[in-house]
N, CA, C and O atoms as a DFTB+ gen file, in Angstrom:
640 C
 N C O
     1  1     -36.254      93.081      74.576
     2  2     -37.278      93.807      75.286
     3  2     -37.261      93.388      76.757
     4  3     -37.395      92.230      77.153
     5  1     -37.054      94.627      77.627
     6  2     -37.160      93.836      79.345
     7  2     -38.730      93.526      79.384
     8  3     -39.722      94.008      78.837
     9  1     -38.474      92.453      80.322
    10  2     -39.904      91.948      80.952
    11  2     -39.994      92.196      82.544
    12  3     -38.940      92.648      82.991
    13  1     -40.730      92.057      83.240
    14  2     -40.949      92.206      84.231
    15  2     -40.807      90.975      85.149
    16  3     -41.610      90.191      84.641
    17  1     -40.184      90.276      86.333
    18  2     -40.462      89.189      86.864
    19  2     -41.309      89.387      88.366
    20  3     -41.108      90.292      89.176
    21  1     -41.985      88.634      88.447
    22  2     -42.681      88.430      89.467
    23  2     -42.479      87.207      90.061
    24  3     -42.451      86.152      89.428
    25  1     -42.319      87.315      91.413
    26  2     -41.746      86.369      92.373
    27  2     -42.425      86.763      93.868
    28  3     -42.209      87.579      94.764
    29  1     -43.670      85.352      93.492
    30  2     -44.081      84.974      94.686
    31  2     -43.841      84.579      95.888
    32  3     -43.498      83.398      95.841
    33  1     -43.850      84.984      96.966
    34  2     -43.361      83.885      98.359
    35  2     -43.953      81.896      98.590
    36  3     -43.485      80.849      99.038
    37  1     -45.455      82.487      97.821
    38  2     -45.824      81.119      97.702
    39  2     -47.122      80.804      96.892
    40  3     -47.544      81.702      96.165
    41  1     -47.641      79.891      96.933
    42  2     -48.715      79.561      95.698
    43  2     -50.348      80.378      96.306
    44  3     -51.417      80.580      95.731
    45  1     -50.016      80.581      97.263
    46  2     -51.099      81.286      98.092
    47  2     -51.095      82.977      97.671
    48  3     -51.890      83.873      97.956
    49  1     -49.887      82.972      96.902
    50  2     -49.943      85.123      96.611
    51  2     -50.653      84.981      95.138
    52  3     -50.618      85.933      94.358
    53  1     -51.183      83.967      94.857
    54  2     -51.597      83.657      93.288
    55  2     -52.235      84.772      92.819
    56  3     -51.910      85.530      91.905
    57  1     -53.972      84.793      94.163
    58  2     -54.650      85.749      93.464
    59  2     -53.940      87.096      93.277
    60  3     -54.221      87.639      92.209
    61  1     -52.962      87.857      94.180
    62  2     -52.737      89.279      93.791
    63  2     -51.567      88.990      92.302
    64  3     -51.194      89.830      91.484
    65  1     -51.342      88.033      92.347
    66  2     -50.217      88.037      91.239
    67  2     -51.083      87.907      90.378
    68  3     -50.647      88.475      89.377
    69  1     -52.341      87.372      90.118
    70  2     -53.475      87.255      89.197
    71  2     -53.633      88.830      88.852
    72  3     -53.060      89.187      87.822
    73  1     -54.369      89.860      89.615
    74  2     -54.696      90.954      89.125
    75  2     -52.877      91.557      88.632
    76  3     -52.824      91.844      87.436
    77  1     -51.837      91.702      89.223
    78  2     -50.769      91.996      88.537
    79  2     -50.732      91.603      86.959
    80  3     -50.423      92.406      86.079
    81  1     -51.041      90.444      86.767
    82  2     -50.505      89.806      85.572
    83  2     -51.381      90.741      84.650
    84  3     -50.892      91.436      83.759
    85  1     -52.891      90.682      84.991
    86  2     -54.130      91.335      84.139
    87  2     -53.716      91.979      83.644
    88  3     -53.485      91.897      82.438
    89  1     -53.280      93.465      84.808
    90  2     -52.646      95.008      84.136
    91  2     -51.413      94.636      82.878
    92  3     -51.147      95.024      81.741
    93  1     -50.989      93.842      83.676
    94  2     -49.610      94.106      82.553
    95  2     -49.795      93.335      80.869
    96  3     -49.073      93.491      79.884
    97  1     -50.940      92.555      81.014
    98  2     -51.437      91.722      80.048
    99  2     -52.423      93.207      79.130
   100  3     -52.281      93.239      77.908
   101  1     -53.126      94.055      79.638
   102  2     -53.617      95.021      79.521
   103  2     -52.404      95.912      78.485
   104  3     -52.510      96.372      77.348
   105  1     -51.356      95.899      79.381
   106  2     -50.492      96.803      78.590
   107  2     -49.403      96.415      77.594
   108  3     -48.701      97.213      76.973
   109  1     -49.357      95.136      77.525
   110  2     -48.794      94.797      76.431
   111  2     -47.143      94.381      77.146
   112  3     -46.102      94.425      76.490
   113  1     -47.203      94.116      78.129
   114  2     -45.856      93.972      79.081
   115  2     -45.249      92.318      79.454
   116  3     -45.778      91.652      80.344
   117  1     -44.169      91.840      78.694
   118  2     -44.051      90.590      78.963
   119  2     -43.403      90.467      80.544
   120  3     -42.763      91.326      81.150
   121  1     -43.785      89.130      80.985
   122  2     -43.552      88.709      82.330
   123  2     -43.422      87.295      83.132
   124  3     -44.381      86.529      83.037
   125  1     -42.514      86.976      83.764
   126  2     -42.420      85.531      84.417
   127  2     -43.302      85.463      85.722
   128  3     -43.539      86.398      86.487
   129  1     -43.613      84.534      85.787
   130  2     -44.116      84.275      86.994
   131  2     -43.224      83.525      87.909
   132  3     -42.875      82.691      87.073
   133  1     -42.679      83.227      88.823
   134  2     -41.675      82.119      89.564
   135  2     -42.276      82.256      91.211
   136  3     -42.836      83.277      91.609
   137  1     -42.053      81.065      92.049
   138  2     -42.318      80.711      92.812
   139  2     -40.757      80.673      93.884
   140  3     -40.047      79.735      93.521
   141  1     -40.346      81.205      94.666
   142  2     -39.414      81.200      95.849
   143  2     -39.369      82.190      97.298
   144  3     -39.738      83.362      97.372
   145  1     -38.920      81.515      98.175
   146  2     -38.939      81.860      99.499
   147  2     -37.815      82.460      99.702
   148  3     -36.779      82.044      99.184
   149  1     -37.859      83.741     100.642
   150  2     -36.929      84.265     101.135
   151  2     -36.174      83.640     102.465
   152  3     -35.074      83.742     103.007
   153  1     -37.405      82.939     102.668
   154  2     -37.233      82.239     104.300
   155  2     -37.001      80.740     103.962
   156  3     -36.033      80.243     104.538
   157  1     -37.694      79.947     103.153
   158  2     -37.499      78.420     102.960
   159  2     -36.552      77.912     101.880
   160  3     -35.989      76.827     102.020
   161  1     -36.341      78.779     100.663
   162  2     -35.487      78.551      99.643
   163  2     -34.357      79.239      99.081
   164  3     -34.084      79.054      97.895
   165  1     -33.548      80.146      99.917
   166  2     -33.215      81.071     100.090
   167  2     -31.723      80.953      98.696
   168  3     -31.217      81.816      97.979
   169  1     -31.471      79.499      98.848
   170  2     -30.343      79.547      97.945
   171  2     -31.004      79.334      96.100
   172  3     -30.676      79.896      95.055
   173  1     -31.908      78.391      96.374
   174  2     -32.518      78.564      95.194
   175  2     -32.780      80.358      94.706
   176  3     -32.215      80.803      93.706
   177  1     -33.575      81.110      95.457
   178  2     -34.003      82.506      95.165
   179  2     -33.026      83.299      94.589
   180  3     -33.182      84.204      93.769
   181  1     -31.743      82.779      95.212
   182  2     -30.654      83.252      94.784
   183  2     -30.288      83.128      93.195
   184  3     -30.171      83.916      92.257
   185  1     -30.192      81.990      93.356
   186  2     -29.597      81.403      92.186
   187  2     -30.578      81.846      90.804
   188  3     -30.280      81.815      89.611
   189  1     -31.536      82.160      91.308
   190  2     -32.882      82.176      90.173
   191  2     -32.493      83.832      89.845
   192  3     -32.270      84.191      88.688
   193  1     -32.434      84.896      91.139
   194  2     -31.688      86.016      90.385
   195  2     -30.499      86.113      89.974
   196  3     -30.461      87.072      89.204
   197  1     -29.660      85.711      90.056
   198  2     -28.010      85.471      89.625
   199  2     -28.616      85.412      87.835
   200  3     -28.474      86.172      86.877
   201  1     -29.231      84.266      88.018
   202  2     -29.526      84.150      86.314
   203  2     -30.314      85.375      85.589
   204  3     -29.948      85.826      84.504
   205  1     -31.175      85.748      86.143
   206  2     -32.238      87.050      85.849
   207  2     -31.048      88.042      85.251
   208  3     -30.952      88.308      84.053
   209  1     -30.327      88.451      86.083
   210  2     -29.236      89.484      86.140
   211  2     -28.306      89.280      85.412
   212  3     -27.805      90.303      84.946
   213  1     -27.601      87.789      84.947
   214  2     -26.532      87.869      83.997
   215  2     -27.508      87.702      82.815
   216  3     -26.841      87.771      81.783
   217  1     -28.796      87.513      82.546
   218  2     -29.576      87.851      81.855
   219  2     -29.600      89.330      80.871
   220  3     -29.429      89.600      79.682
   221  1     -29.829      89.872      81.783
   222  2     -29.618      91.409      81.379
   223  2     -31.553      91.786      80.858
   224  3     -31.725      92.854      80.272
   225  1     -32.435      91.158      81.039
   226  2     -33.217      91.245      79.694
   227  2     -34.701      91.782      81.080
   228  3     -35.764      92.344      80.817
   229  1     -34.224      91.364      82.361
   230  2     -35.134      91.945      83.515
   231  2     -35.115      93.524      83.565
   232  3     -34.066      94.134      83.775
   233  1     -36.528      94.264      83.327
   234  2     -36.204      95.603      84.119
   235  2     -36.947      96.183      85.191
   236  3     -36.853      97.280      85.742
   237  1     -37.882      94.979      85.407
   238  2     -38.489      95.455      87.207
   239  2     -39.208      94.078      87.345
   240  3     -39.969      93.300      86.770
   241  1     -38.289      94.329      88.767
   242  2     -39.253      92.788      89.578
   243  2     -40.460      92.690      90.559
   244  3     -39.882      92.559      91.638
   245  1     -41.295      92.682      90.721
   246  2     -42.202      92.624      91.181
   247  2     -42.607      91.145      92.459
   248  3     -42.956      89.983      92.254
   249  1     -42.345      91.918      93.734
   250  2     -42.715      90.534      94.705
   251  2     -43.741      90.692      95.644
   252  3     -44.100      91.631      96.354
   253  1     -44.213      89.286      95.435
   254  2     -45.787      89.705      96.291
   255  2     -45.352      88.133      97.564
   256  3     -45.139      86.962      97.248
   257  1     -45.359      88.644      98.693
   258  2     -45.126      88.149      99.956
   259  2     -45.789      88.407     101.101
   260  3     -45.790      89.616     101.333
   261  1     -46.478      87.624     102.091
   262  2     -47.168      88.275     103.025
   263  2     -46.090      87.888     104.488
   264  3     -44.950      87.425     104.517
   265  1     -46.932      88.265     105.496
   266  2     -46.588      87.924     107.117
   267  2     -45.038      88.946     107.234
   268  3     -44.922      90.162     107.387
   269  1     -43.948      87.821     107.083
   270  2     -43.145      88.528     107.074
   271  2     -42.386      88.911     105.492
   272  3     -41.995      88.047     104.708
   273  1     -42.332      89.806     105.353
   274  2     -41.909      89.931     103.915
   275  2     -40.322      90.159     103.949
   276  3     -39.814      91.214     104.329
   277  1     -39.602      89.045     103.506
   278  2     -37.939      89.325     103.584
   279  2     -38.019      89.138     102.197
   280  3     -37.263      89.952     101.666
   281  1     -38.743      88.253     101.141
   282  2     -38.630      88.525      99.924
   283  2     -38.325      89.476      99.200
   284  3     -37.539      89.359      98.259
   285  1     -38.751      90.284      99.441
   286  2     -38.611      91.827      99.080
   287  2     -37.133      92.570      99.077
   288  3     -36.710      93.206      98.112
   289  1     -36.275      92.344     100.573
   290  2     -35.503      93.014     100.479
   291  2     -34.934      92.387     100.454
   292  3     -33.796      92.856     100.433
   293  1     -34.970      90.564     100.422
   294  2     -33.783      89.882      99.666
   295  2     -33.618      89.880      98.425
   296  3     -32.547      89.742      97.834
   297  1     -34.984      90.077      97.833
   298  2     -34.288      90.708      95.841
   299  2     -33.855      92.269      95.647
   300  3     -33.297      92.460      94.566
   301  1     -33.969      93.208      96.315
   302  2     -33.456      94.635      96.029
   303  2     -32.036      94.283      96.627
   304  3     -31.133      94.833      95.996
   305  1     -31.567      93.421      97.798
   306  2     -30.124      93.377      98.064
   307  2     -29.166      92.680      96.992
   308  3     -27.950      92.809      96.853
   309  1     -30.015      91.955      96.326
   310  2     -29.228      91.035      95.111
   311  2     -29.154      91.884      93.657
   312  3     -28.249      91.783      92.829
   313  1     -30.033      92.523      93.589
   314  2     -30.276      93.020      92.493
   315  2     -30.200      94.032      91.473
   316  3     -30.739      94.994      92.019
   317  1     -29.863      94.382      90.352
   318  2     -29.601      95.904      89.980
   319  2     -30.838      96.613      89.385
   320  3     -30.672      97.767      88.988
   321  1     -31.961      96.095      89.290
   322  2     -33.140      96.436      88.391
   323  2     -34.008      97.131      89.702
   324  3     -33.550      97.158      90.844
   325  1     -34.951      97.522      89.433
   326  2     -35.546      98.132      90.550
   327  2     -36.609      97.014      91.033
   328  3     -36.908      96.115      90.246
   329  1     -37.268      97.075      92.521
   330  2     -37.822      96.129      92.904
   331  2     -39.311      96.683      93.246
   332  3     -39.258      97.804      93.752
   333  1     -40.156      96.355      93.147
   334  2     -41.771      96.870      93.713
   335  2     -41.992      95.844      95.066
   336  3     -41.256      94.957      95.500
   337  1     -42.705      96.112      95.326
   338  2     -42.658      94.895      96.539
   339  2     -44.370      95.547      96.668
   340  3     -44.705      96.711      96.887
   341  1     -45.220      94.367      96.451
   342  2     -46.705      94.871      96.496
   343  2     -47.498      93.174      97.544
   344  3     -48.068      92.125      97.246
   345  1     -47.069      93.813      98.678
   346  2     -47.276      92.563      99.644
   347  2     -49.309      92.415     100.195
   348  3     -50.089      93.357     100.337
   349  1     -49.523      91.310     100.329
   350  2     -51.073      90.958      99.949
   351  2     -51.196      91.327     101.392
   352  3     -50.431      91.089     102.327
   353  1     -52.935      92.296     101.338
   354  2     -53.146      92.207     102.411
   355  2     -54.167      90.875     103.413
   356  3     -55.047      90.056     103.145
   357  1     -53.362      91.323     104.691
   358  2     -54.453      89.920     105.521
   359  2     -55.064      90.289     106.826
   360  3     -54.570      90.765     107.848
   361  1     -56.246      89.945     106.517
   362  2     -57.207      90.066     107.309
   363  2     -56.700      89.386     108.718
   364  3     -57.126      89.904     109.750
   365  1     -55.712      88.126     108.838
   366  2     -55.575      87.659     110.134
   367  2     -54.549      88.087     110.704
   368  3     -54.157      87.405     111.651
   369  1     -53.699      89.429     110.326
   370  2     -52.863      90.222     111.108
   371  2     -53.122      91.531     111.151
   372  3     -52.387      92.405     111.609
   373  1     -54.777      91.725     110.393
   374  2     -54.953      93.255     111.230
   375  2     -54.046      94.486     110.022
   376  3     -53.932      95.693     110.238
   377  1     -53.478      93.697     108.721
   378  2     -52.602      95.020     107.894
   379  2     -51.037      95.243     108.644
   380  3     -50.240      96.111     108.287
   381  1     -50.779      94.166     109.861
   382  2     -49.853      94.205     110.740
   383  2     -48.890      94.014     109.909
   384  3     -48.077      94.937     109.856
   385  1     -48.716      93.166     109.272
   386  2     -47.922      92.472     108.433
   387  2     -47.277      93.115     107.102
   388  3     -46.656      92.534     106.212
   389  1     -47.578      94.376     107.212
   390  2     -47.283      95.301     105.788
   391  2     -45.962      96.397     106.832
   392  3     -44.946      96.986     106.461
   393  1     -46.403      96.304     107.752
   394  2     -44.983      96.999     108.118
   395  2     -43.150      96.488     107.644
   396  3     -42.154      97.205     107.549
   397  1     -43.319      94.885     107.418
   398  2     -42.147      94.217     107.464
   399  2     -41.918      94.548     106.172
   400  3     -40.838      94.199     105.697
   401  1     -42.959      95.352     105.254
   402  2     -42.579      95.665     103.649
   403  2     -42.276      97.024     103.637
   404  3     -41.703      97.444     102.632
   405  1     -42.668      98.195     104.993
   406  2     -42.159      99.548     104.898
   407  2     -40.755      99.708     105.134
   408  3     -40.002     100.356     104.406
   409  1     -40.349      98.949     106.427
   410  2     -39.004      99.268     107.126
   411  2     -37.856      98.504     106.219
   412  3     -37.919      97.374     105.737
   413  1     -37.441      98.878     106.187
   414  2     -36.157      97.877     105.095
   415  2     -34.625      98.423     105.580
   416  3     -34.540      99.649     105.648
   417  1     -33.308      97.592     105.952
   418  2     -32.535      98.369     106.208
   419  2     -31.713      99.395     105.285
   420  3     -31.989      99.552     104.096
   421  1     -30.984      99.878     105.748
   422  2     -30.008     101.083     104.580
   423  2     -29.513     100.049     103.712
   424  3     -29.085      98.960     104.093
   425  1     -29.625     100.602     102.076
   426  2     -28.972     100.464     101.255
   427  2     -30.232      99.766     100.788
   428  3     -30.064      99.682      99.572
   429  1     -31.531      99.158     101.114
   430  2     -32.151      98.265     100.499
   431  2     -33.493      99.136     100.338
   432  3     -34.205      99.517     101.268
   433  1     -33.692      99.373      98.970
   434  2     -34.790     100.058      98.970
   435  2     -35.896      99.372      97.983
   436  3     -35.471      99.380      96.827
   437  1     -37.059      98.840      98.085
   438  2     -38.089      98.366      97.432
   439  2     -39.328      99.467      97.262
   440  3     -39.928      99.692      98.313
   441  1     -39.716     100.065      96.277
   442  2     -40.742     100.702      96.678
   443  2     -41.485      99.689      96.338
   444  3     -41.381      98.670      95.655
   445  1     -42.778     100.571      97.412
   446  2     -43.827      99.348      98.017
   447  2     -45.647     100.057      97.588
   448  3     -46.096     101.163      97.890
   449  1     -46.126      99.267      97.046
   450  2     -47.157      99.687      96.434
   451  2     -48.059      98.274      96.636
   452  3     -47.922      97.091      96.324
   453  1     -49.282      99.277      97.497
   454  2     -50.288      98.179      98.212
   455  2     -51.552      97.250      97.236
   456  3     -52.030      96.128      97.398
   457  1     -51.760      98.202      96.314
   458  2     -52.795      97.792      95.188
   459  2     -51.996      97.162      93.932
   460  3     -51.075      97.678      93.299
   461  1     -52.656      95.798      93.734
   462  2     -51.232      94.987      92.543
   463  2     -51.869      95.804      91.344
   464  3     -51.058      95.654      90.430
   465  1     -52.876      96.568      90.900
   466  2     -53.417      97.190      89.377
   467  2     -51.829      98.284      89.531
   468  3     -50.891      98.127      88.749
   469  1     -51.801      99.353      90.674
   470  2     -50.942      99.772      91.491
   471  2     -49.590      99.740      90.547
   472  3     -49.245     100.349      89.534
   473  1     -48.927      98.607      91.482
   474  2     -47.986      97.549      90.701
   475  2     -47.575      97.708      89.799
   476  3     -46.506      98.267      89.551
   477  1     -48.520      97.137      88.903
   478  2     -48.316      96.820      87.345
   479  2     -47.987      97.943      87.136
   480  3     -46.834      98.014      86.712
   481  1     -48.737      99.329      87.295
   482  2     -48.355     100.346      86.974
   483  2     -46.961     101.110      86.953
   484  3     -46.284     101.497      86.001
   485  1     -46.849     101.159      87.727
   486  2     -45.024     101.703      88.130
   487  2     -44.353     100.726      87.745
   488  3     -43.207     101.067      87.452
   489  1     -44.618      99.319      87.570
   490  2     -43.773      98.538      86.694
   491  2     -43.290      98.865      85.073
   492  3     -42.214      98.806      84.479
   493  1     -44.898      99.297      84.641
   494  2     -44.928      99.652      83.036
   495  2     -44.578     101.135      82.929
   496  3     -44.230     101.508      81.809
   497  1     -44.613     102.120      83.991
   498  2     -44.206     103.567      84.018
   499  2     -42.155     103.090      84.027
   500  3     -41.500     103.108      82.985
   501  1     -41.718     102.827      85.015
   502  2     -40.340     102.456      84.450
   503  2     -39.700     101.640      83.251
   504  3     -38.763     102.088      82.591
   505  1     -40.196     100.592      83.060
   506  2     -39.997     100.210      81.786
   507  2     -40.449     101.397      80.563
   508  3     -39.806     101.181      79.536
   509  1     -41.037     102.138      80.481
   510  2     -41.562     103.125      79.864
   511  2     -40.579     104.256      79.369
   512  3     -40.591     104.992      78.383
   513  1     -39.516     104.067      80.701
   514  2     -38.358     105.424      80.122
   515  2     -37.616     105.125      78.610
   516  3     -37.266     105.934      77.750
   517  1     -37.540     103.948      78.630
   518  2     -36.834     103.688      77.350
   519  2     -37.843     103.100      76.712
   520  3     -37.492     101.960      76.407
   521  1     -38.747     103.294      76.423
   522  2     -39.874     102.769      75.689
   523  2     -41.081     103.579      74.876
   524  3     -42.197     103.061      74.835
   525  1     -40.882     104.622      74.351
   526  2     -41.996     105.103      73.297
   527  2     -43.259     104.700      73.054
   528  3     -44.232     105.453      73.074
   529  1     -43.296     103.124      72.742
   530  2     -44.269     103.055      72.406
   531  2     -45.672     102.546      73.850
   532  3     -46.885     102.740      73.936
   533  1     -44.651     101.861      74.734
   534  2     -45.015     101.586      75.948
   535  2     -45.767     103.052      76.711
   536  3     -46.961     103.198      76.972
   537  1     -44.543     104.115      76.970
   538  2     -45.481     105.272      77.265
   539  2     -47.110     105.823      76.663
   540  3     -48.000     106.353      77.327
   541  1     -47.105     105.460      75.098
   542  2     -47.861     106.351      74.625
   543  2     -49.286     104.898      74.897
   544  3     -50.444     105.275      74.721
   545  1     -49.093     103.609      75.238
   546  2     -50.101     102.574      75.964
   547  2     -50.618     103.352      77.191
   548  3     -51.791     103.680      77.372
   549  1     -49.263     103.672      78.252
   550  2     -49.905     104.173      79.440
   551  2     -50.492     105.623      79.510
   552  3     -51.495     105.884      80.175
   553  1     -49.726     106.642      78.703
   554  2     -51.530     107.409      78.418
   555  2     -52.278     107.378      77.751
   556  3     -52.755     108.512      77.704
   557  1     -52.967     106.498      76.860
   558  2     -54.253     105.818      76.551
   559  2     -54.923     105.087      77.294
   560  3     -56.128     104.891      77.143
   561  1     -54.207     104.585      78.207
   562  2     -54.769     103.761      79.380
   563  2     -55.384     105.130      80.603
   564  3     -56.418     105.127      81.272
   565  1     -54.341     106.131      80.530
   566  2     -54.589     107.145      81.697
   567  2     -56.077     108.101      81.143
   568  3     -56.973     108.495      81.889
   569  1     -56.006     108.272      79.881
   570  2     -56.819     108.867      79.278
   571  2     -58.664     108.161      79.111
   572  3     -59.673     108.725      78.689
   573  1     -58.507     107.054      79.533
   574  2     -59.664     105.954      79.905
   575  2     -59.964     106.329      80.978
   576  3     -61.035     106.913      81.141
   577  1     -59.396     106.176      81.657
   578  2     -59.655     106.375      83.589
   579  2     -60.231     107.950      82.986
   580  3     -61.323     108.294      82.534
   581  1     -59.277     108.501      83.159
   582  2     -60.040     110.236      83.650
   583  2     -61.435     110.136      82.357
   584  3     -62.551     110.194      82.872
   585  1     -61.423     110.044      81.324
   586  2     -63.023     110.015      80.164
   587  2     -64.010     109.035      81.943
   588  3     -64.864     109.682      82.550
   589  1     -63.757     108.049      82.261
   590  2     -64.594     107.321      83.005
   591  2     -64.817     107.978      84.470
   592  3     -65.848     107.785      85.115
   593  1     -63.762     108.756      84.914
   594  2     -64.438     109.551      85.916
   595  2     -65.037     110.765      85.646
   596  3     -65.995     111.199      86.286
   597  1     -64.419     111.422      84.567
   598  2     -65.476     112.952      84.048
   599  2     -67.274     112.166      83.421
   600  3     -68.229     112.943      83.424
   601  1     -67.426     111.213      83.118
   602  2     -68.240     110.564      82.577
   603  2     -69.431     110.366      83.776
   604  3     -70.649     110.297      83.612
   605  1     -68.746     110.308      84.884
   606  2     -69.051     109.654      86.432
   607  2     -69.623     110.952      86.917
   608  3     -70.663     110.720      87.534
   609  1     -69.391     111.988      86.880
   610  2     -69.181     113.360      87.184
   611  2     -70.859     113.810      86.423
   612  3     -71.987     114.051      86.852
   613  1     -70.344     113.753      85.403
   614  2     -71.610     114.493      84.296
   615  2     -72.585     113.174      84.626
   616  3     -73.681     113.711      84.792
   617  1     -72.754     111.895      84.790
   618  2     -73.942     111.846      85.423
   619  2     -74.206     111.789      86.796
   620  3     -75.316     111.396      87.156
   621  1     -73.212     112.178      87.768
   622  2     -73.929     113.128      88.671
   623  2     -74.495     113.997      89.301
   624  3     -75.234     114.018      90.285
   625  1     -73.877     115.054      88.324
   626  2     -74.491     116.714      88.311
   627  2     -75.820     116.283      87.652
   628  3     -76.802     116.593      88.326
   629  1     -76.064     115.687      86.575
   630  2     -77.474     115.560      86.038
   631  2     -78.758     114.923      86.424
   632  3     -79.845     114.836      85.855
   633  1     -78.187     114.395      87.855
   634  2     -79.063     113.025      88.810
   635  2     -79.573     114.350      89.992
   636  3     -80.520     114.159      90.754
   637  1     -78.855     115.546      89.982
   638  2     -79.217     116.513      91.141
   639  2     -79.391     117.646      90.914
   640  3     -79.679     118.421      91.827
């Protein structure tokens, strides 16, 4: 069964890797957590996907990195699985800091998804192509949301 890996820049991306983990704990989705730098540990990071990949058993990685985010497009350049890149936002650069997760050069593509619930999602929607039973989780899950906003709806027409 693929799992999902998630790979922090540092012990500080905890909380969004916290709500990541939730969703996918929600959906029944196994997952690593690991700790490496694109900028400080660069050969370790390496070495940690080298193994992922002769693995075979990864099918989306998930990296949460702030300021400058090279994490990101140093695992989509290494990698054959698809990459999310769901970088935390910060209040002390103004959202400045999410650009270094849009621009990426040719050949390196991460899609980038700002909300980690977000995340999880398109994590468990791709794992999902080959997965039956996984799909028929994520519309029971989709089918919650919309009952809770039509729900939202009918008691607002009835409040006016």
């Amino acid at each position: 069964m693929a799992c999902v890996v998630i790979l922090m820049g540092s012990r500080s991306d905890l909380p969004v890797v916290g709500e990541i983990t939730a969703a996918l704990d929600e959906l029944g989705i196994a997952y690593e957590r690991r700790v490496a730098s694109a900028h400080k540990s660069v050969r370790y990071l390496l070495d940690l996907l080298a193994g992922y990949e002769a693995s075979g058993r990864v099918g989306v990685y998930i990296t949460v990195a702030g300021r400058s985010n090279a994490l990101s497009g140093v695992v989509d350049a290494n990698v054959t699985a698809p990459v999310i890149a769901c970088p935390p936002y910060s209040d002390r650069f103004a959202g400045a800091d999410l650009y270094s997760s849009l621009r990426m050069p040719s050949g390196v593509a991460p899609a980038v998804v700002l909300e980690p619930q977000g995340a999880a999602l398109l994590a468990a929607k791709i794992l999902a192509v080959g997965d039956p039973g996984l799909r028929q989780r994520i519309t029971a899950l989709q089918r919650v949301q919309a009952e809770k906003v039509i729900a939202a709806d009918e008691e607002m027409s009835q409040s006016t």
